[in-house]
C-alpha positions as MATLAB code, in Angstrom:
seq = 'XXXXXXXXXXXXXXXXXXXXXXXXXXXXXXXXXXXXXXXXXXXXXXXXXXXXXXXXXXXXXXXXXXXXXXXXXXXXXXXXXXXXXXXXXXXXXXXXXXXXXXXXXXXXXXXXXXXXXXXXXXXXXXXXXXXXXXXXXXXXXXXXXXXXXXXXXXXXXXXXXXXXXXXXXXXXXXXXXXXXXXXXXXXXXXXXXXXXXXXXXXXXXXXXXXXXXXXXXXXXXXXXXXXXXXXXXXXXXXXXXXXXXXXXXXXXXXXXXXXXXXXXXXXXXXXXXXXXXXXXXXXXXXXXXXXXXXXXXXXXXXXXXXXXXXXXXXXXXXXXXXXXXXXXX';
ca = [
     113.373  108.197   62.162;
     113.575  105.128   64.365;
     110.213  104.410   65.778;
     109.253  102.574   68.862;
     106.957   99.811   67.288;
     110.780   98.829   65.212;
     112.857   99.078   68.644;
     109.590   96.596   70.293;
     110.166   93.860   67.672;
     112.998   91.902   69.490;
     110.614   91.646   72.399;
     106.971   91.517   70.806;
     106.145   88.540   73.006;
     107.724   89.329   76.169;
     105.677   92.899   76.181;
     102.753   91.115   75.713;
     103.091   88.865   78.330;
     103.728   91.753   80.116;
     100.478   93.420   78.878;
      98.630   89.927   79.848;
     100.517   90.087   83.407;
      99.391   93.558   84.250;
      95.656   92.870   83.495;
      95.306   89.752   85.541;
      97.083   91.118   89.164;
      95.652   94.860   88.294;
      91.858   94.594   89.243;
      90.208   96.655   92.476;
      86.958   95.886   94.371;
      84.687   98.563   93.998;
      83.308   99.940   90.914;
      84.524  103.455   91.113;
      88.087  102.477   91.963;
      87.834   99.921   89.162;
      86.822  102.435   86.648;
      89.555  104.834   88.225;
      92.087  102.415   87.938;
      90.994  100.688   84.347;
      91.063  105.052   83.207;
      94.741  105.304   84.582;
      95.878  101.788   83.261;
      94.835  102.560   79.699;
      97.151  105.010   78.657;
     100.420  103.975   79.888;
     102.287  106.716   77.259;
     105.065  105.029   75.330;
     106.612  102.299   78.019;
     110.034  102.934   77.921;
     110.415  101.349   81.419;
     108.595   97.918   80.622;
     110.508   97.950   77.125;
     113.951   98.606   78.915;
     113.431   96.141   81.336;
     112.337   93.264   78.773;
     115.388   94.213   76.236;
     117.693   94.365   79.176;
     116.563   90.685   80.360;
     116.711   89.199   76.693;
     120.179   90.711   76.094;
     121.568   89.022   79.477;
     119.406   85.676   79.512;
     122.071   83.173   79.447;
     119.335   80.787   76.411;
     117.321   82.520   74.083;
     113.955   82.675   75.883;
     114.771   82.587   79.078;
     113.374   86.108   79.479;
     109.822   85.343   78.960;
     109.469   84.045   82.467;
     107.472   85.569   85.119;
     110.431   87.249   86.866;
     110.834   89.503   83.979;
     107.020   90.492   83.754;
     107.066   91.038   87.932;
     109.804   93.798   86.955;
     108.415   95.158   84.488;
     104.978   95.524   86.423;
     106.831   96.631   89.502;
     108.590   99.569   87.584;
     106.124  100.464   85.669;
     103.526  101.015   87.783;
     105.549  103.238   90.218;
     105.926  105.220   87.483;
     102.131  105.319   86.810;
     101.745  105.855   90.445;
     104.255  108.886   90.570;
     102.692  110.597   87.413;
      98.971  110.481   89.007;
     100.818  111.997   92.021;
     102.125  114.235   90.080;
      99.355  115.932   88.021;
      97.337  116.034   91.376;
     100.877  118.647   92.822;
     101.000  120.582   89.567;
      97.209  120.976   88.853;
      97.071  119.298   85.469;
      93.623  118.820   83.637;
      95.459  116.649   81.103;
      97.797  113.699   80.850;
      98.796  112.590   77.400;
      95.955  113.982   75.608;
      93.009  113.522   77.464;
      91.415  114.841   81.134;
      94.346  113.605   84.206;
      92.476  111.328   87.038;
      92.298  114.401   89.326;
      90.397  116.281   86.431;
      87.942  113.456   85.982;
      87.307  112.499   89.880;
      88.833  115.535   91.689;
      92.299  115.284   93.463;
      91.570  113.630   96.385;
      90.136  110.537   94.567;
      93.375  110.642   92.277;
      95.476  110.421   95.297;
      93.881  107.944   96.727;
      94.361  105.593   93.567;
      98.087  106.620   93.701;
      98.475  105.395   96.689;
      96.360  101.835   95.703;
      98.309  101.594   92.758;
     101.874  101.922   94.501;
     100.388   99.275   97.941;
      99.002   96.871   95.368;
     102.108   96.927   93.185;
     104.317   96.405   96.508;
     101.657   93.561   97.489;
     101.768   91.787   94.365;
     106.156   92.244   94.920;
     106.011   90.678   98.178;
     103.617   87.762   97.278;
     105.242   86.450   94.954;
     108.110   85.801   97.215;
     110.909   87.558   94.447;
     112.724   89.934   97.128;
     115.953   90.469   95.510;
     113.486   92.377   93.038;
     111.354   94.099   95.177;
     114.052   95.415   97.068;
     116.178   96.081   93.688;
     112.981   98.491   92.353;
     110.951   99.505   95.343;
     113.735  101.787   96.712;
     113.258  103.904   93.525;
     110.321  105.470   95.339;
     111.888  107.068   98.025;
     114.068  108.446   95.573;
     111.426  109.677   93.142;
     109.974  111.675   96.273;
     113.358  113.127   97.265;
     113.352  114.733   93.692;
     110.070  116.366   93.437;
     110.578  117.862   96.875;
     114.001  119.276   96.047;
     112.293  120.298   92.539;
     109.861  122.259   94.661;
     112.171  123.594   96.749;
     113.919  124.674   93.418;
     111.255  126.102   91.927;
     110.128  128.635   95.220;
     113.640  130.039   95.986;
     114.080  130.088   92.422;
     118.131  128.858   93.372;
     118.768  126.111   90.830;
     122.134  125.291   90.568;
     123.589  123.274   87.555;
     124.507  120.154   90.434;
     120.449  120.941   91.578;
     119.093  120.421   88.217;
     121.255  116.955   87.334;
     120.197  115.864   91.221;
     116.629  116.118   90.435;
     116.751  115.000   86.659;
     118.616  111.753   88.383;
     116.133  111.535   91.028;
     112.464  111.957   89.271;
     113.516  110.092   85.846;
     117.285  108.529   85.331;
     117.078  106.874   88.943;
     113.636  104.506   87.795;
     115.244  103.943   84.111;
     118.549  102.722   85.387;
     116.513  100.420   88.312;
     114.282   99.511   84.434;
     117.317   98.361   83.164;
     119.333   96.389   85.675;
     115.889   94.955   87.149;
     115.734   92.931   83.452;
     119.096   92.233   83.787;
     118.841   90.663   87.648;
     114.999   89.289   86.508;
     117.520   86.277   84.353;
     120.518   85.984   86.744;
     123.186   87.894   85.316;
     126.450   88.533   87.316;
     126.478   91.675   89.520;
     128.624   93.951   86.891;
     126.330   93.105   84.629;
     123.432   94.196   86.304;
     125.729   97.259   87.539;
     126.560   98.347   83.927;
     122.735   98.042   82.961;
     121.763  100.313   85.756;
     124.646  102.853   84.591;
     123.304  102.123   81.263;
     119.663  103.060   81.910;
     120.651  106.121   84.629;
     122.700  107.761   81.023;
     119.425  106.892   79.065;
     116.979  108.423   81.596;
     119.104  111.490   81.957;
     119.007  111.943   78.321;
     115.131  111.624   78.099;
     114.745  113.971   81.249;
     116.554  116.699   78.725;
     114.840  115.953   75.992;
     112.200  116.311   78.367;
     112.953  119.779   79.044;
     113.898  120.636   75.325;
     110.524  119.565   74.120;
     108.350  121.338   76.963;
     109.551  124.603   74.673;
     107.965  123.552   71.786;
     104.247  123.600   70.647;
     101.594  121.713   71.337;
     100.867  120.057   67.639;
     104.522  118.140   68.389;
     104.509  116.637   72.318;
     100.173  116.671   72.840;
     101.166  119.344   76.174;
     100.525  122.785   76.346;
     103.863  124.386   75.710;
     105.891  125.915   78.496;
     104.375  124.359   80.534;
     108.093  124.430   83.104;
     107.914  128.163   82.774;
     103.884  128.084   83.593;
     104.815  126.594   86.768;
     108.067  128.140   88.256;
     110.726  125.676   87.051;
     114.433  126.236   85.896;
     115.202  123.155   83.703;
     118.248  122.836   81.579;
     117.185  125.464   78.455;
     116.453  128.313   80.661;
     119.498  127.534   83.210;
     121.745  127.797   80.417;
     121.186  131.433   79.857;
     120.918  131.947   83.173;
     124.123  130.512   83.929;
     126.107  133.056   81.143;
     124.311  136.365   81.832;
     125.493  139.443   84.030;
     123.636  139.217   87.463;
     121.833  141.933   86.679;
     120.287  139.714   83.383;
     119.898  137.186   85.794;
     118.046  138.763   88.446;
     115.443  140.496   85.512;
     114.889  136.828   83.632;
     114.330  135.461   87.369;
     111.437  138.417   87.918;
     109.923  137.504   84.800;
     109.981  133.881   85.674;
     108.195  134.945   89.029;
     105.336  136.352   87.214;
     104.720  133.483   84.273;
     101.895  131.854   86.417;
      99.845  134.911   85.673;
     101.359  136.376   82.307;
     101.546  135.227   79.151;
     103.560  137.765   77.882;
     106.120  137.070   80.260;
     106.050  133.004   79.324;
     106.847  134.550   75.630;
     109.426  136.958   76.479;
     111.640  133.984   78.230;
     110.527  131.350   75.462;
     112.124  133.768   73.034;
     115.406  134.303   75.548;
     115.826  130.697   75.846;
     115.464  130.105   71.805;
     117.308  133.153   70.557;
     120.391  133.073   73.369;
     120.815  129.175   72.703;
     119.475  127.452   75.914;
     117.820  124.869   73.757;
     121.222  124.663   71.745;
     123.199  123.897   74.796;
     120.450  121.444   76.197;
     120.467  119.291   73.100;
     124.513  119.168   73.449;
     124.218  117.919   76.848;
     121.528  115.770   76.064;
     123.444  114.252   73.152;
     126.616  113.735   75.137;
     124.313  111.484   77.825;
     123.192  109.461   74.505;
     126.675  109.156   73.512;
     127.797  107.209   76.970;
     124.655  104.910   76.755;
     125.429  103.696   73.603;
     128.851  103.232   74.121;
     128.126  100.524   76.952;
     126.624   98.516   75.227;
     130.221   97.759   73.565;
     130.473   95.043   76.182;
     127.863   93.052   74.575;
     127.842   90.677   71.640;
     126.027   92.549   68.686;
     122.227   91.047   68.267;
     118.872   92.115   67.419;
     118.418   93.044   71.418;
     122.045   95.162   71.690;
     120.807   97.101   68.149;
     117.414   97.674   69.881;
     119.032   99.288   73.003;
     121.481  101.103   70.448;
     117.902  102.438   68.430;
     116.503  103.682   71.804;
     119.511  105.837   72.052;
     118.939  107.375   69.140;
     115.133  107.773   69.542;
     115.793  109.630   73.118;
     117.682  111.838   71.090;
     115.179  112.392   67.869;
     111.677  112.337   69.649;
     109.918  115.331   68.953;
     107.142  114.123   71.496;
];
């Protein structure tokens, strides 16, 4: 299986300038903020955004090196950490104790404190943006956010009226997860100067991508806890109809519909009832149907990257397809 460390190599140095970047502008006065933000900073999961944004900027730097400036760090930085932002936000909404293994912020210094470094982390990113006089970036990235908070609202919505439409569940995927990876990928692209389409087909490029790993998403959340580090069903735990569970409800009587939905209803409290749909979804091929649709996202990222002359950047991209695809994590 294609592994992140081999889809990395093209950019090795650019990610650790990157890395370098982050730790001089991140630092907070205070020692409990410090130690807040040092915790959240520290396990930044697999950076696909960072990675997207550096591969993006060496495959459209018009000389070799040319993405290793400072532009392409500040975009990095600047999507990264509204995603970093977003998922302290996040597990503060849902009532998470964990976040990629270990105890979330809000576990460790109670929720208010975690929002509260949310918020630093999003003002000091848009701070560090505006000081460094690059606008056509910070305006290119920083109107992700609004979008990321359309999504979880409508998710919400979603997930109390229990009405989740197919067109409602592609809306939010786009909003909470494709909408950041396609800003990821034609940031890198604008970080170097490359013409508007190009920057246009990266951002297509990286909305296909983050729609794909929004599925897989989904997909995985069904599986147990030895393969993705989460406890599994976690979707079902809290009320939501992603793609898997949709599927079957999308093919059933109304009848079928309306008992799944009643089950769903009562998953916060029942394990049993988490079981009985993990077992629907499985045996009446929602994951099945996910995986197609997940695949055919894949599919239309890869193909874009036609345009391009083939070189060790272009294969990268090509290898992250694939690895959306194959993670089991």
């Amino acid at each position: 299986m294609i592994t992140l460390d081999t889809i990395r190599k093209p950019v090795t140095a650019e990610l650790e300038a990157y890395d370098h970047f982050v730790e001089r502008q991140f630092t907070a006065e205070g020692e409990l903020l410090n130690e807040m933000l040092r915790y959240a900073l520290s396990s930044r999961g697999k950076g696909i955004r960072p990675l997207l944004v550096m591969l993006s900027a060496a495959l459209n730097a018009p000389v070799k090196g040319a993405s290793t400036g400072r532009r392409a760090c500040l975009a990095a930085m600047l999507v990264e950490m509204i995603h970093v932002a977003s998922l302290i936000h996040d597990d503060v909404i849902d009532e998470s104790d964990t976040r990629r293994g270990r105890a979330s912020v809000n576990a460790r210094w109670q929720s208010h404190k975690a929002v509260i470094l949310g918020d630093y982390v999003l003002a000091r990113n848009l701070a560090i943006g505006l000081q460094s006089g690059q606008f056509d970036l910070v305006t290119h990235i920083c109107g992700s956010m609004a979008t990321l908070c359309e999504g979880e609202v409508q998710q919400a919505e979603c997930a109390d009226t229990k009405a989740m439409t197919r067109q409602s569940y592609l809306d939010i995927i786009y909003k909470k997860t494709a909408c950041l990876l396609g800003v990821s990928a034609s940031a890198g692209a604008l970080a170097v100067g490359a013409t508007r389409d190009k920057v246009a087909l990266m951002r297509r490029f990286g909305e296909a991508l983050g729609m794909a790993f929004q599925i897989q998403d989904d997909i995985l959340d069904f599986q147990p806890r030895s393969h993705t580090g989460k406890p599994a069903n976690n979707d079902l735990r809290e009320g939501k109809i992603t793609l898997p569970l949709l599927a079957v409800l999308e093919r059933v009587p109304a009848e079928r519909r309306a008992e799944l939905v009643e089950r769903l209803d009562r998953c916060r409290e029942q394990d049993g009832a988490v079981d009985y749909l993990q077992r629907v979804v499985e045996n009446e091929g929602g994951l099945d149907y996910a995986a197609e649709v997940m695949r055919g996202y894949v599919t239309r990222a890869a193909e874009m990257l036609a345009e391009y002359e083939p070189s060790d950047c272009r294969k990268a991209l090509v290898d992250l397809c694939s690895y959306i695809a194959e993670r089991d994590r």
